[in-house]
Every structure is written in C-alpha cells, then in structure tokens.
C-alpha positions in Angstrom: 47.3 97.4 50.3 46.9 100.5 48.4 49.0 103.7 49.4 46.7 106.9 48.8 48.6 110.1 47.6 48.3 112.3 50.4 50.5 109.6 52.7 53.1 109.5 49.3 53.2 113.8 49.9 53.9 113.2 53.6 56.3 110.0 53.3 59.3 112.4 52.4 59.0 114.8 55.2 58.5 112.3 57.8 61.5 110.5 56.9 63.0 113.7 57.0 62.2 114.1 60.4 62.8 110.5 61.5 66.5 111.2 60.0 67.5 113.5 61.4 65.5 114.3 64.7 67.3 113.5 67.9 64.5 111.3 68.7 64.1 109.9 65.4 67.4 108.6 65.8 66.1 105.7 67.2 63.4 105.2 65.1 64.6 102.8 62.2 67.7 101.8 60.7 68.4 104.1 57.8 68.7 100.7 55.9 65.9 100.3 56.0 64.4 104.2 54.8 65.6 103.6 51.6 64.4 103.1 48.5 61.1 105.1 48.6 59.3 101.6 48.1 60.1 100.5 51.3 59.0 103.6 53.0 55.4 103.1 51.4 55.4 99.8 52.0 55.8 100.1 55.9 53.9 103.0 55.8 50.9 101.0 54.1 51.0 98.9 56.7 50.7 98.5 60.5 53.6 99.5 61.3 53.1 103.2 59.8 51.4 103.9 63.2 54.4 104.6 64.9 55.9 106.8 62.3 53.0 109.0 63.0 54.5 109.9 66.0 56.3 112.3 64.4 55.2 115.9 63.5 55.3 116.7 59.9 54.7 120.0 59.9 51.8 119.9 57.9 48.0 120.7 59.1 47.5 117.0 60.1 47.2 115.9 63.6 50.3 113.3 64.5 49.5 110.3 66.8 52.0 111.7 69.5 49.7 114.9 70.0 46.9 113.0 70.4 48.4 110.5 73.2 50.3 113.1 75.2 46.9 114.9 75.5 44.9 111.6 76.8 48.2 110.9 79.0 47.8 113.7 80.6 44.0 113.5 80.6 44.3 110.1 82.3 46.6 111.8 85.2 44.2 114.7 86.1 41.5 112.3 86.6 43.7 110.2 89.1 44.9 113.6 90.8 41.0 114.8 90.8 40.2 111.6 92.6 43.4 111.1 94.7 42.2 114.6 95.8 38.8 114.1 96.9 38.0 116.5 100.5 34.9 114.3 100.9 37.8 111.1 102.3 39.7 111.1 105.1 42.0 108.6 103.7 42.9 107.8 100.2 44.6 104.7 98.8 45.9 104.5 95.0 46.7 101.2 93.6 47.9 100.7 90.2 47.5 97.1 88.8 50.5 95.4 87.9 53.6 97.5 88.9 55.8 96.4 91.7 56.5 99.6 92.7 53.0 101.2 92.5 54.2 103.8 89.5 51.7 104.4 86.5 52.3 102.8 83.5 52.7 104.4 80.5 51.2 101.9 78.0 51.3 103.4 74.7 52.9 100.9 72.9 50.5 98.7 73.9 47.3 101.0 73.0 49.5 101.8 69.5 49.9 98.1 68.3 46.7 97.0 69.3 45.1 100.0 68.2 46.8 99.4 64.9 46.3 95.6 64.7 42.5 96.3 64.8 42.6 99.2 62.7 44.4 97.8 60.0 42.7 94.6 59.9 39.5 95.6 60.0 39.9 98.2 57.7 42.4 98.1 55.7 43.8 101.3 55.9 47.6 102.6 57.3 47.1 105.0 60.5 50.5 107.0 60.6 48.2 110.4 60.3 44.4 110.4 62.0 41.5 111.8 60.4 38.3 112.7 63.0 37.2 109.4 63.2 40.4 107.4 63.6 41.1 109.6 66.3 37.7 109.3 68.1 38.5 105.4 67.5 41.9 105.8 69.1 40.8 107.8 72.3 37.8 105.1 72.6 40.5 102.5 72.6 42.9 104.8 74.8 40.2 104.7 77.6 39.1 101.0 77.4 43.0 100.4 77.9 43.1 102.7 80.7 40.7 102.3 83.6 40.5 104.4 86.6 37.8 103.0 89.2 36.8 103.7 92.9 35.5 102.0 95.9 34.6 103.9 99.0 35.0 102.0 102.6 32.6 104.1 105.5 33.4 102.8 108.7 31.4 104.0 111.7 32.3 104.2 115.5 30.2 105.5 118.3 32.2 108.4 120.4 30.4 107.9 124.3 31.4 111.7 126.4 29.7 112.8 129.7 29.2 116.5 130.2 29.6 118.5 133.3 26.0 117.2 134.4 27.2 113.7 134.4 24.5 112.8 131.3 26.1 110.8 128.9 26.0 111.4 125.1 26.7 109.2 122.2 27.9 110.1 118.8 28.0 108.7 115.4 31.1 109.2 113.9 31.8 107.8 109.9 35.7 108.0 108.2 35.6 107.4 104.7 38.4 105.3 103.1 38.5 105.8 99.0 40.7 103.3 97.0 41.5 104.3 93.4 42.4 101.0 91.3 44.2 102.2 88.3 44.6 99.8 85.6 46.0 99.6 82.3 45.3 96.9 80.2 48.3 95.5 78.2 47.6 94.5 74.2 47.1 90.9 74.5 44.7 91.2 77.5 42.7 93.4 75.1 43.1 90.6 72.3 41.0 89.0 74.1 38.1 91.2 75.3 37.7 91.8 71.2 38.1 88.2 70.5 41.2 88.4 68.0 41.4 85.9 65.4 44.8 84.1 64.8 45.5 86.5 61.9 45.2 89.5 64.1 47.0 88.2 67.0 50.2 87.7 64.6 49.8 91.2 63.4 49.7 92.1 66.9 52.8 90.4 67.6 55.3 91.5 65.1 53.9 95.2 66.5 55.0 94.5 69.7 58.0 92.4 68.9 59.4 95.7 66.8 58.3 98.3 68.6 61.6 98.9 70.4 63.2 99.3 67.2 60.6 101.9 65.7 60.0 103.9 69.1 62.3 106.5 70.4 63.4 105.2 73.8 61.4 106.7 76.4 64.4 107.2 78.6 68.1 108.2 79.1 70.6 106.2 76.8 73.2 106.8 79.3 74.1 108.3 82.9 76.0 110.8 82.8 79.4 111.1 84.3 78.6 113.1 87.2 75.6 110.8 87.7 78.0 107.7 87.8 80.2 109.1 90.2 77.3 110.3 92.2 76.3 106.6 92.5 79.7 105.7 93.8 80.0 108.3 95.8 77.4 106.3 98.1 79.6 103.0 97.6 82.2 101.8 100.4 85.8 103.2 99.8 87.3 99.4 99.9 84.5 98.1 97.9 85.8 95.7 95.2 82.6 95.1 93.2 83.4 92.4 90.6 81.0 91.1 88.1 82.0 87.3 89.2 80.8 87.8 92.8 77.7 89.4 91.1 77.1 85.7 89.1 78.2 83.6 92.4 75.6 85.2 95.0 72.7 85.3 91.8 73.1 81.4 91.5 73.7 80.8 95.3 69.8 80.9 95.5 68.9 79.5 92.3 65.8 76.5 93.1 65.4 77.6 96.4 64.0 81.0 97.0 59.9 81.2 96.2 58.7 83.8 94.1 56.9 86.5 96.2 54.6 89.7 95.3 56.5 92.7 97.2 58.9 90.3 98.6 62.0 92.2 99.9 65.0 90.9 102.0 68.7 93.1 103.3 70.1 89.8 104.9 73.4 89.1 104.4 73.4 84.8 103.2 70.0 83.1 104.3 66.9 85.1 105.2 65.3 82.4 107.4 61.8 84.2 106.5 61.8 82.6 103.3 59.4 79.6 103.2 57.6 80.3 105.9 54.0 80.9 105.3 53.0 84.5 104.8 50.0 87.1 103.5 50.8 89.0 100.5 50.2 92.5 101.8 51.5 94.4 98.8 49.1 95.4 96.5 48.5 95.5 92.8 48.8 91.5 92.3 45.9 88.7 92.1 47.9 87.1 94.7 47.7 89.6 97.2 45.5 89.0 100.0 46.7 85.3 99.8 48.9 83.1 102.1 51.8 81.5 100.6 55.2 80.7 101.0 57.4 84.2 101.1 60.5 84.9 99.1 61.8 87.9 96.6 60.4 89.3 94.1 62.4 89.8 91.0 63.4 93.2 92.0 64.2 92.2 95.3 66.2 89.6 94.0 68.2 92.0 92.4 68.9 94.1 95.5 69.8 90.9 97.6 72.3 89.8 95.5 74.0 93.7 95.3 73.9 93.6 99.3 75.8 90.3 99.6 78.0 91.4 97.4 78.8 94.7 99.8 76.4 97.1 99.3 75.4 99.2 102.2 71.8 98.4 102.9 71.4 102.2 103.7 73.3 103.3 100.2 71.0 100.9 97.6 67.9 103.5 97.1 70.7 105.5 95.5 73.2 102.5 93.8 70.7 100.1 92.5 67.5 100.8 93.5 64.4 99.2 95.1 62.1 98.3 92.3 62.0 98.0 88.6 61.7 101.2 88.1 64.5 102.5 89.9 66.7 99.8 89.2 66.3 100.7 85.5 67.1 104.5 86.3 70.2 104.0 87.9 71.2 101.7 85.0 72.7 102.6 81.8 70.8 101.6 78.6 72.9 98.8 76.7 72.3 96.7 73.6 72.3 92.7 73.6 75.8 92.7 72.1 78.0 95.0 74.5 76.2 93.1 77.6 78.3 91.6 80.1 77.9 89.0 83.4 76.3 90.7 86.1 74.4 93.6 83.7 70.4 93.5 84.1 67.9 92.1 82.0 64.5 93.9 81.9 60.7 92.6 80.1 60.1 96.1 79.3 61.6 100.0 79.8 60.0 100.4 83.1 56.3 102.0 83.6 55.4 101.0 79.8 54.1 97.8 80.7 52.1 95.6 84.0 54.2 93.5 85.8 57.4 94.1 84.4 60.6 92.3 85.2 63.9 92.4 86.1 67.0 90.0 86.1 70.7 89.3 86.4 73.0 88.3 83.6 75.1 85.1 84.8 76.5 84.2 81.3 76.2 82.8 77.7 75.7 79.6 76.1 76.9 77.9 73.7 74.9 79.8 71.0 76.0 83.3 72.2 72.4 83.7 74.0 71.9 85.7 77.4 71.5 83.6 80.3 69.3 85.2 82.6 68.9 84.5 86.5 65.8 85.2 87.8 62.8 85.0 90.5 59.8 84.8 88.4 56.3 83.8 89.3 56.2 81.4 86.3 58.6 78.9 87.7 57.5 80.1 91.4 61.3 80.1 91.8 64.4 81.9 91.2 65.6 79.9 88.0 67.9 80.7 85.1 66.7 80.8 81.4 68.0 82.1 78.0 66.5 85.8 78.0 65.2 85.3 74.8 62.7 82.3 75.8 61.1 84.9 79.0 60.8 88.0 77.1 64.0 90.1 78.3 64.9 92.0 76.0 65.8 95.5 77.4 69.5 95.8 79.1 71.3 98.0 81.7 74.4 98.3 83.4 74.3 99.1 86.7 76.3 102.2 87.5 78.2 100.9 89.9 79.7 98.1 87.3 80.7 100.9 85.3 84.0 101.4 84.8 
C-alpha cells in the first residue's frame, strides 16, 4: 500500500507529538517508532487512524477534533430530548450499560470506521480530507442512535360544583422514553455484511487499540484519594486478598447470572433462584422472568461486603457498578496484578455491556484466573481472563497498600 508524500511530511511531527505528549505516552512503544519504515508502514495502514488523533499543527483537521465535536453533538441531542416541556415524565435508557451511563464508543466507530475505509479503498486515514470526514460522521451517527417513544395515558377527573352538577374531564400525561444506543464494531460488521478479510482487519484494530490509545482515564489514585477511600473503611478492618479469593469462589456454580441483580447479604441471599422479572433496563432480558442472582458488578460488591465492608461505605470503597468500580480502582498492567485485583472487558463507558471480575489466581501457564458472574455460562464460573476478553486491570483502593 502506497504511502503519498504529504503523510511522509506529517509522519515526523506526529511522532513528535506521540513522543513526547503526556498523552502520547501511551500511544506506542518507542520500539516500535523507529526506523522511519516502520512509521510509514503503520501509518499506511489501518492502524494510522489512531495516530490521527493527534494534532500536528499543521492546517489538516486531526480525527480527535472531529469526534469530540460529534460527542458532544450526540449529548446535546439527548439533553434536547431529555428536556422536552411537552412530557410530564421522561425516561432515558442507554442500551447495554449496567449502570445506565453513555458510552463512549470511539474505538469502536475508529476501527470499524477504518476497517471499512481501508479495505475498500485502500487508502490510510490518520488525517481526513472533506469526504473522509463526511464518511466518518455518517458512520459516527449509524453507531450512535438516539430514538423516542411517547406513552399518553388518559384518566377522566369526575368534580361537582357548588350546584351539585357533575363535570368530567379529560386529563392526558405524557411519558417520553429516550433509547440511546450505541452500536459496538462487530454489531456493525454485520449490518454491512463484512467479509472474513475485513472482519480480521477489524480484529487486530480492536485487539491493539489499548496499546495505540491514550487511556481515557486516571492511571492512578492519588494518595489523598486512597486514603479518602479508607477513611470510609472500619478501623479493625483486616482486608486480605485471601478472604477476597475465599468469598469469590464460595459462590462459584451456584449463583445465576442476573441483569441489575444486586444483593448486601452477609452468606446466602435466599432470593437467589427464585423466580423473578428483570426490571432493570437496557438488557434484551428485561421484561423477562427468570431465576434472579448478581450481576457481575454485583458480584463484585457481594464478595467486598462479606469480606467486611460496611454496606453504607461501598458507593465510596468499591462502588456499585462497572463504572464506579473502575473509578475507585487503580489502573494496573497484567504483570503487577495480584489475587483479589479486578478484571474488566473494557475501560468503562467505551463499550455495551461491559464486565467486571475478581482475580482468584494463576495457572500453571502464568495466565489470570478470573471469577466471574457472566451471562454466558448463566453462572458465576471461573475462566483464564484471556479466553472471556478481560483485559483491563484495577486495584481496588482499599487493597492498596
């Protein structure tokens, strides 16, 4: 694939910038920046999409411009809706996230955005042209749905005035509910009808793109964070990493997997099994009857409580929900993880349905065991992180030492 001149003028200063930008940092090994002929070769490829997110400083219009424009595009036109005079109630339900936060899925519209791009046409998309950007908001907006459905419900108000006649009034309330949905890369694959070329192409994107995107997070809590956390912990709590692993796999096989599914009991929580609508919303389950359990974040938080947690303390020491439970984690890599550390599908909110679970140990290969409640097994089970798609790691602040 052919490398046109004006990408060779801009190769240099945006490897500048990934060098030595704090966000760049990130971005790629500097193994792998040099020699030049690597540069041009990834940046002739479908990969050189995400060093476009980078400003050059030249008068071409980087990829991260463009997307922070639609993102916030995307979030006027929920607020304009979630705003709406004309309802007396309002309902917003994003597809996909436990915790009903929106999800920021640009690495999914980048790498599918890309894998079309590139394999249709041939051409690298680090730096957009008119065209490639009209492309890129099209694809930005197919990946990104907001839709509506308003409820009227009528009631009939009977009064008797001071004569004694008696009137009777209409009355309507309006119920709006906002579905907001976006699509991931593979559902997408499949609405376009990828062959098995592109759907590899697709995949190495999305396998690398924690390695070539800044983080979109904290690295690290700070200190007074930490202690913050702890400050909300028992005096004589003892919280070991072993007790962590023993109350994980106390459950293991025998809890079902349940959308929204919370518990705070201490041992047994003799709901589980028993029958039960999904309420919460966001999930093709919801709405059905079936037997009720955790869900993977709830999982999470059951175990911290029978380990000693104050039910009252957790929305500020581990957190309800993926989201949070990631925010009041410290970001780790796969080497410096320990027992009792969390394993996450995705940085929270860049993804639907993401997942959370507990590191119980290693095997014999030096892979991450994972205990988890997952819908796949309809069970809490344990698997090698690896084989179920955890690859991002915290440590919880209160195992931090």
């Amino acid at each position: 694939m052919a490398v046109d001149p004006v990408t060779i003028a801009k190769a240099a200063t945006t490897v500048g910038k990934v060098a030595s930008s704090e966000n760049g940092r990130h971005v790629i090994l500097m193994s792998i920046l040099t020699p030049l002929i690597l540069i041009l070769l990834i940046l002739s490829s479908p990969f050189a999409i995400f060093f476009g997110l980078f400003d050059d400083g030249v008068d071409s219009v980087p990829i991260q411009t463009v997307i922070q424009e639609l993102q916030n595009k995307f979030r006027t036109k929920i607020e304009e809706e979630q705003n709406d005079t004309k309802m007396d109630t309002i309902t917003t339900i994003v597809v996909g996230s436990e915790d009903n936060t929106l999800i920021d899925n640009t690495v999914d519209v980048l790498s599918f955005f890309s894998a079309l791009h590139t394999t249709l046409n041939g051409e690298q998309v680090s730096y957009l042209d008119d065209k490639a950007i009209r492309e890129l908001k099209e694809i930005f907006w197919e990946m990104n749905e907001i839709t509506t459905d308003v409820e009227t419900k009528t009631r009939t108000k009977t009064s008797e005035d001071e004569h004694g006649i008696t009137h009777t009034e209409t009355i309507n309330t309006y119920h709006k509910t906002i579905w907001v949905n976006s699509l991931t890369a593979e559902e997408m694959t499949r609405k376009y009808n990828f062959t098995d070329e592109q759907k590899t192409v697709l995949k190495e994107l999305k396998t690398s793109s924690n390695s070539l995107m800044p983080i979109g997070s904290n690295m690290y809590l700070s200190l007074h964070e930490i202690e913050e956390i702890k400050s909300n912990l028992p005096q004589d709590l003892d919280i070991k990493r072993k007790q962590t692993v023993e109350k994980a796999l106390s459950i293991a096989g025998k809890v079902h997997y349940f959308w929204g599914g919370k518990s705070s009991a201490i041992g047994w929580d003799n709901r589980w099994g028993t029958p039960t609508k999904v309420t919460s919303e966001g999930s093709t389950s919801t709405g059905t009857v079936r037997p009720f359990g955790l869900d993977c974040s709830g999982y999470v938080t059951w175990v911290f409580i029978n380990i000693g947690l104050d039910v009252s303390t957790i929305e500020k020491t581990i957190g309800h929900g993926t989201t949070n439970q990631w925010e009041l984690s410290t970001t780790i890599i796969e080497n410096q993880v320990k027992v009792g550390d969390l394993a996450f599908l995705a940085i929270p909110n860049t993804r639907k349905d993401n997942h959370v679970g507990i590191v119980v140990g290693f095997n014999e290969d030096g892979q991450v065991l994972v205990a988890h409640c997952n819908a796949s097994a309809n069970n809490v089970s344990i698997d090698r992180a690896k084989n179920v798609g955890l690859r991002c790691f915290g440590r919880p602040a209160i195992l931090i030492e």
